[in-house]
C-alpha positions in Angstrom: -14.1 26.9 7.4 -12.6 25.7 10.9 -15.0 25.1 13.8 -13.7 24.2 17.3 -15.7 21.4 18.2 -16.4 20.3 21.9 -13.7 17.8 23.4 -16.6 15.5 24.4 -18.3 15.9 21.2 -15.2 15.5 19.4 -14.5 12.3 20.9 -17.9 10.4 19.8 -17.1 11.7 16.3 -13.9 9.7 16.5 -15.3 6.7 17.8 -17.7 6.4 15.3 -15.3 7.3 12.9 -13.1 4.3 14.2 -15.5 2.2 14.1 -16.0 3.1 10.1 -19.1 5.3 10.1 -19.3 8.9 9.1 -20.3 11.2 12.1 -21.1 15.3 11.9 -21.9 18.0 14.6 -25.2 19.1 13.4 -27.5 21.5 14.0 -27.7 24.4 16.1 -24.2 23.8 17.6 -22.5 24.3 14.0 -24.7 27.6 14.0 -23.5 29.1 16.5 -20.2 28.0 16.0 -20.1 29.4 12.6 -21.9 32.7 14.6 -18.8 32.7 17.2 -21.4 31.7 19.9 -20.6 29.5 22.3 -22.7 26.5 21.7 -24.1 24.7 24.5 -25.8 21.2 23.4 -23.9 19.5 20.5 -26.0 16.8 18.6 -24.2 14.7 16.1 -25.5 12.5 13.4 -24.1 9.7 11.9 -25.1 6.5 9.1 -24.5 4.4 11.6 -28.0 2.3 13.0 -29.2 2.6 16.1 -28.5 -0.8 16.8 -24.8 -0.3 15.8 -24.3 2.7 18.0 -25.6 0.3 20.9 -23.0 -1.7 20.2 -20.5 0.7 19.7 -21.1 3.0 22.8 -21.6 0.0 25.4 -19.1 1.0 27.3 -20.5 4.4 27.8 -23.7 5.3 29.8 -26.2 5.4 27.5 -30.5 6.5 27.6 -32.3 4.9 24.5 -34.9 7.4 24.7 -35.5 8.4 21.5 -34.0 4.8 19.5 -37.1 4.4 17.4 -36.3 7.7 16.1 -32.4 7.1 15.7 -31.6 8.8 18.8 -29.4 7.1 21.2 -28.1 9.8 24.2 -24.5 9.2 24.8 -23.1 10.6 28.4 -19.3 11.3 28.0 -17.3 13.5 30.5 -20.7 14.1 32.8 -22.5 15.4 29.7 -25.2 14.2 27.6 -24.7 14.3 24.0 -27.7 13.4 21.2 -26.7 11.3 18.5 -29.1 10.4 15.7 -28.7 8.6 12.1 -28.9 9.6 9.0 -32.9 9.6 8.8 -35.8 10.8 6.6 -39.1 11.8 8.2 -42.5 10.3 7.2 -45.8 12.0 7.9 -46.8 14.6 10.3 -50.1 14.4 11.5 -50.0 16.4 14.4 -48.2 19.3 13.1 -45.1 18.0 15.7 -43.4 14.7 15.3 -43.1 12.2 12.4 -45.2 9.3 12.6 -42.4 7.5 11.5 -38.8 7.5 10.0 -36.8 6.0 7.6 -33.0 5.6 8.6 -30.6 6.7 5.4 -26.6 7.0 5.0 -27.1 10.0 3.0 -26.2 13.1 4.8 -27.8 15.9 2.7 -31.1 13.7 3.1 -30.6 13.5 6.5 -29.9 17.9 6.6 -32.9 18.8 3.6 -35.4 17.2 6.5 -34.3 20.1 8.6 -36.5 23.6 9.4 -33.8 26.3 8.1 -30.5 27.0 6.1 -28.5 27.8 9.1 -29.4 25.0 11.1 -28.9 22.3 8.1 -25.5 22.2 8.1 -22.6 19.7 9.6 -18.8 19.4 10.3 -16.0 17.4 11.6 -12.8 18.1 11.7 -11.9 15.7 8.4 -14.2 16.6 6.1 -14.9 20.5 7.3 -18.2 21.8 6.6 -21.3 20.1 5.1 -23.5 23.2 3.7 -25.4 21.8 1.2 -28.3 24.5 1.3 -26.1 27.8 1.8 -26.4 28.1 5.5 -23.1 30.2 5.9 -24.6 32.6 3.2 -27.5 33.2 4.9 -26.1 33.8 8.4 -23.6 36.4 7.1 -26.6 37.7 5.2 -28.8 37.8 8.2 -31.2 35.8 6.4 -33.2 33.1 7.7 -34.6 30.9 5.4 -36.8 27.4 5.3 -34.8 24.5 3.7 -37.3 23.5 0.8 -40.9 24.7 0.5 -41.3 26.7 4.1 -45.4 25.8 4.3 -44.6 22.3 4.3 -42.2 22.5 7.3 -44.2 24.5 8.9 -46.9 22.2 8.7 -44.6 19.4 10.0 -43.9 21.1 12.6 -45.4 24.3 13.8 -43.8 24.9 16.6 -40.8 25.9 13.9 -43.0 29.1 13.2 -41.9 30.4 16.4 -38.5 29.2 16.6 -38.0 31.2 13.8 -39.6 34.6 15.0 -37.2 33.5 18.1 -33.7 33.6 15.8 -35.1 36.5 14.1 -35.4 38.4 17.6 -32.8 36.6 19.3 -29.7 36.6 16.1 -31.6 39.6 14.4 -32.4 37.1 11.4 -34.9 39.1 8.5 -37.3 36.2 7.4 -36.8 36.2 3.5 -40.4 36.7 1.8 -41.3 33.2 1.2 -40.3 31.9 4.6 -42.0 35.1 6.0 -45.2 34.7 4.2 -45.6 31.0 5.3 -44.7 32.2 8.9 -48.1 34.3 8.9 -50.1 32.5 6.8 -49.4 28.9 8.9 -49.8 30.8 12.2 -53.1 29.3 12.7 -51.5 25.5 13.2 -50.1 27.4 16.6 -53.6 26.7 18.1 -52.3 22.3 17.7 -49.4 23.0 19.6 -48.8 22.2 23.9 -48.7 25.9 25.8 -45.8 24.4 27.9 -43.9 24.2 24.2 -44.9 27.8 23.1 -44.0 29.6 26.5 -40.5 28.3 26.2 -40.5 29.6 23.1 -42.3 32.7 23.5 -40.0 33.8 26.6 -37.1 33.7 24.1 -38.9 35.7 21.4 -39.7 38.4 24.2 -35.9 38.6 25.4 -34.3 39.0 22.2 -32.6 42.3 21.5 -35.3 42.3 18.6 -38.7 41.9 20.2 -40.0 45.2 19.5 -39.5 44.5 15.6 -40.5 40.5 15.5 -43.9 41.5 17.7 -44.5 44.3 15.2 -43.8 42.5 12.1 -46.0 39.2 13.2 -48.6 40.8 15.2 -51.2 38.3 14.0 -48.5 35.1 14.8 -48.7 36.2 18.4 -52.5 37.0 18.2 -52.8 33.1 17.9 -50.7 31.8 20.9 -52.2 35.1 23.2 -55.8 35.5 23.1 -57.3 38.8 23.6 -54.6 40.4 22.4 -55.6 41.4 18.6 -58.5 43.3 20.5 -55.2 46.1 21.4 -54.5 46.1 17.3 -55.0 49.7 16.0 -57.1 50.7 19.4 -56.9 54.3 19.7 -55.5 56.6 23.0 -57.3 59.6 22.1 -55.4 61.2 25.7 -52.7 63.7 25.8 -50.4 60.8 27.6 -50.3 58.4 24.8 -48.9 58.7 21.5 -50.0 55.6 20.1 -52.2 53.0 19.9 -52.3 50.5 22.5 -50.8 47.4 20.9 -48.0 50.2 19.2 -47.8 51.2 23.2 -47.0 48.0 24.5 -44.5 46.8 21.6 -42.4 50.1 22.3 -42.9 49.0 26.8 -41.5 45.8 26.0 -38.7 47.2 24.0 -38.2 50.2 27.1 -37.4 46.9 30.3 -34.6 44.7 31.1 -34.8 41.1 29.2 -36.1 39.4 32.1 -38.9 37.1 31.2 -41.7 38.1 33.9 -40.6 41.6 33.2 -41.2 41.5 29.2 -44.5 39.2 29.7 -45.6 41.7 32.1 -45.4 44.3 29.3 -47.1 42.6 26.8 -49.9 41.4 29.1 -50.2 44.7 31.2 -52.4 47.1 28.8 -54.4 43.9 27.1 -57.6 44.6 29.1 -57.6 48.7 28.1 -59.7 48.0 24.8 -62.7 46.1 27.0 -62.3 49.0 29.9 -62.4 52.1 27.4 -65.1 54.4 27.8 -65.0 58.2 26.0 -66.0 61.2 27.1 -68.2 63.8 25.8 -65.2 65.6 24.5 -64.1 62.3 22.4 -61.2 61.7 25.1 -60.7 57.9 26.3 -60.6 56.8 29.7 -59.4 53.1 30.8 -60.5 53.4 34.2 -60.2 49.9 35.6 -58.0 48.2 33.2 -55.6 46.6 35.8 -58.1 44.3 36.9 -59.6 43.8 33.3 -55.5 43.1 31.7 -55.4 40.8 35.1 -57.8 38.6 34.4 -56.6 38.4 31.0 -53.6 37.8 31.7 -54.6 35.3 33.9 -56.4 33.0 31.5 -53.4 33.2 28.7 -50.6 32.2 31.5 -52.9 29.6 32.7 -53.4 28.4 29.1 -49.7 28.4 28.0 -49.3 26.4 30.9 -46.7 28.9 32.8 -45.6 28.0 36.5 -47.4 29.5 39.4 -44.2 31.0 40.7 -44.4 33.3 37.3 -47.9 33.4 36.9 -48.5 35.0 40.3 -45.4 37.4 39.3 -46.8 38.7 36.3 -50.1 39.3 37.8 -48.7 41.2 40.7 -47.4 43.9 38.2 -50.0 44.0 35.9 -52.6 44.4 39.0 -49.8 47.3 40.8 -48.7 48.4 37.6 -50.8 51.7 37.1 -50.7 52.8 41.0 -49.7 56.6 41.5 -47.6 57.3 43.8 -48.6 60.6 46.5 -45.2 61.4 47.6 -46.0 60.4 51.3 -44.0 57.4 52.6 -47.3 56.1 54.3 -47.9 54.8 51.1 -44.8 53.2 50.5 -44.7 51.3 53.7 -48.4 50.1 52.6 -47.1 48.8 49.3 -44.9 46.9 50.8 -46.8 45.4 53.6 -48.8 44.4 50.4 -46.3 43.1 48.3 -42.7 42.9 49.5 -39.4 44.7 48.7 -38.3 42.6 45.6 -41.8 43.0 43.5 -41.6 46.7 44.1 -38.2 47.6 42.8 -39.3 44.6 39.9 -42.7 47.1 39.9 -40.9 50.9 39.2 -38.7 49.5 36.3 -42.5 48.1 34.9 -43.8 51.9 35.3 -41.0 53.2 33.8 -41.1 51.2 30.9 -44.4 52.1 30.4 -44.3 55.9 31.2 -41.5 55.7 28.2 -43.7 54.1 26.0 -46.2 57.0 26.6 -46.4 60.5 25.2 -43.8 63.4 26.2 -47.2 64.9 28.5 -45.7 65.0 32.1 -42.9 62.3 31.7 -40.2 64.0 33.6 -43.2 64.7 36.6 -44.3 61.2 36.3 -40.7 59.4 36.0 -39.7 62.0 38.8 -42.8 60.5 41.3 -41.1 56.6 40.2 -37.8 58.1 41.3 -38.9 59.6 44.2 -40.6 56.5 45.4 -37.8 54.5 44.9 -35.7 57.0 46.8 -38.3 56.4 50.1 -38.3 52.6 49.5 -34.4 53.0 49.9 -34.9 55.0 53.2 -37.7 52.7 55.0 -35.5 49.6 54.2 -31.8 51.5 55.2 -33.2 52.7 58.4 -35.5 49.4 59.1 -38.6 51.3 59.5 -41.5 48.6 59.8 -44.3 48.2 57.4 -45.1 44.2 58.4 -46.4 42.4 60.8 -43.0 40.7 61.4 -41.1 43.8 62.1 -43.4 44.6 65.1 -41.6 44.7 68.7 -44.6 42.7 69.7 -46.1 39.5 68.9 -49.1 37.1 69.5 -47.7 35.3 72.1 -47.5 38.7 73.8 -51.1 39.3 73.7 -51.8 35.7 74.9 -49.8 36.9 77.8 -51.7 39.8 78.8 -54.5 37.8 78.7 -56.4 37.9 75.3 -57.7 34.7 74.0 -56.5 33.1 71.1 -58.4 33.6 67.8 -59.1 36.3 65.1 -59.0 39.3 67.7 -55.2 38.5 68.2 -55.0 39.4 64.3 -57.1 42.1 64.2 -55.0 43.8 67.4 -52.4 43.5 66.0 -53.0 44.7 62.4 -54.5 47.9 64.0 -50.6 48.5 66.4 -49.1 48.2 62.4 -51.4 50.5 61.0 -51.0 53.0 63.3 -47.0 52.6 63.4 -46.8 52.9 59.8 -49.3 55.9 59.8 -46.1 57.0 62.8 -49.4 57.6 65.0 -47.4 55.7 67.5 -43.6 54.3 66.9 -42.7 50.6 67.0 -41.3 50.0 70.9 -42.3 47.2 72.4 -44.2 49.3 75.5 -45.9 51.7 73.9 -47.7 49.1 71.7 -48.4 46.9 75.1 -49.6 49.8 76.1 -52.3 50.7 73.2 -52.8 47.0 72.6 -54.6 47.4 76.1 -56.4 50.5 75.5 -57.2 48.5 71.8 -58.9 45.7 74.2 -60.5 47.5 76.4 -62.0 49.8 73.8 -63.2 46.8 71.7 -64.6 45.1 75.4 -66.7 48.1 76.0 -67.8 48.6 72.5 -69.5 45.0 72.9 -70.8 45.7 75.9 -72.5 48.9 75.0 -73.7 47.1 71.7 
């Protein structure tokens, strides 16, 4: 089998070929290369010592990060390139990294170390393909399977757990039995590893074209790495607008939005708080009155515990908090959702509803996907015809009111907010006069009201 290899990449094979040492592409570049994806890091490994490679690449730039390990970074063409020896791993104590390693020159000791078939395998151009543990067969099976026993790589590393729920969602990979038992039954070693490490890979899990299957499948993997949310397992909607359950509801929402990252956490997170807001009627009905807040909250806590940024944090939250608001057909309302929480997070907010209304029962749909679109239609209108609904938009400004005289302080903000409410209730339309105008009337009605009181 041919693989094109990376110019770049190519040439630090050569040199370390030169210099009479054997040197591979490794990894997940071969992978994808095999795949026909276009692979974007390429790591190499070679029997050559960290001490040699030193030597060998000191006329490139080089970052000796990872040395004690075997890893020396080369930079070549503006890019950085990994390149580790030949090495077997010692212990892992903290379900991550070896304690220690122990450099070889044997390659298929260097590739059994390795998490899975299809990422144990090397090549350069001379000697083609190193597959010593039937990678190829397994990709054109669309298997993925551990090298070795799979509970004692998971255990060296359980962050591998994930990575492989995230080729089976990502490369539609079936985990063969063995590798999928020790996937759920080493789940619990999740709880060792950073949340920074587990969002990066969680993201990736939740934009694969296979989510909907991989959350199914491993329910109880993800129930370790998202509290709170084995309490949606098997938890009835006894309501004419659901069909099922509300973890089966939000696997099938996840599966109904766009691969954006906020948009499939918001999914996952944006029903969580239903079980702990359920109440039932005399009739045996549920009701979830209250849930936003409750899945809020949640949510919260989890993104704040898998260390996610505040830029997506406060995203996420946004729609799960907005996410079951129903929409009255008056553009009043519109313009107040806006004024609340901008252009962008509402169109970001109607694909969100109509994921979940998707994921619901066939009760109403077309009515309720005909409000979303409806909605959407006025959003379109206020922001083609530049109807206000914030403070900016306003033909008059603080420093107007200063001018007529009001004194600085909260009763600036509290005139104005009143001229914005009353132009986006079209009580009064936004000219710069006729809100001069009432912002007097506003004063003196508040100046007398004080008096009187």
């Amino acid at each position: 089998m041919k693989i094109k290899i990376k110019p770049e990449a190519n040439k630090i094979i050569h040199t370390l070929q030169k210099n009479g040492f054997e040197a591979y592409a490794v990894g997940g570049c071969v992978r994808n290369a095999v795949m026909g994806i276009e692979a974007k890091d390429w790591d190499i490994c070679t029997d050559a010592t960290p001490d040699r490679m030193k030597q060998i690449f000191s006329g490139y730039k080089t970052v000796d990060f990872g040395l004690k390990h075997g890893t020396l970074a080369v930079i070549s063409g503006g890019e950085k390139f990994e390149v580790t020896t030949y090495r077997i791993d010692g212990t892992y104590s903290d379900n991550r990294h070896p304690e220690n390693v122990t450099f070889t020159d044997d390659l298929t000791l260097d590739l059994s170390r390795r998490d899975f078939t299809c990422n144990a395998m090397a090549y350069n151009d001379e000697d083609g393909l190193a597959d010593p543990f039937g990678g190829v067969k397994d990709i054109k099976r669309g298997l993925l399977r551990c090298v070795g026993n799979p509970d004692n790589r998971f255990n060296e590393d359980a962050l591998r757990i994930l990575r492989g729920l995230r080729f089976a969602s990502v490369y539609g990979f079936a985990p063969e039995r063995k590798t999928s038992e020790a996937i759920k039954r080493n789940a619990y070693l999740l709880n060792r590893i950073a949340g920074e490490r587990i969002h990066t890979e969680l993201d990736r899990i939740l934009c694969g074209n296979n989510a909907e299957a991989v959350l199914r499948e491993y329910r109880e993997v993800f129930a370790v790495v998202v509290p709170g949310l084995s309490e949606t397992f098997d938890f009835p909607q006894r309501t004419p607008h659901h069909r099922y359950d509300v973890w089966e509801h939000i696997v099938h929402s996840v599966g109904k939005i766009e691969p954006d990252a906020v948009l499939r956490m918001t999914m996952l997170l944006h029903d969580i708080g239903k079980p702990r807001a359920c109440t039932v009627d005399r009739y045996g009905a549920n009701h979830f009155k209250g849930h936003p807040v409750i899945s809020t909250e949640m949510a919260r806590n989890i993104l704040s515990r898998l260390k996610y940024s505040n830029e997506f944090s406060s995203e996420c939250l946004l729609l799960i908090e907005y996410h079951d608001v129903r929409y009255s057909g008056s553009q009043k309302q519109i313009k107040r959702l806006l004024n609340k929480i901008g252009e962008r997070e509402m169109r970001r907010l109607f694909k969100v509803q109509r994921a979940d209304t998707l994921a619901q029962s066939d009760y109403l749909r077309r009515e309720k996907l005909g409000s979303i679109e409806t909605a959407r239609a006025q959003l379109d209108e206020i922001i083609a015809n530049e109807k206000c609904f914030s403070l900016k938009q306003l033909e008059i400004k603080g420093g107007d009111l200063i001018g007529m005289g009001i004194p600085k302080g909260e009763r600036i903000g509290t005139i104005l907010n009143t001229l914005l409410d009353e132009v986006i209730d079209e009580k009064i339309p936004n000219k710069k006069d006729v809100l001069i105008k009432r912002a007097k009337e506003i004063g003196a009605e508040a100046k007398s009201d004080a008096l009187s009181g």
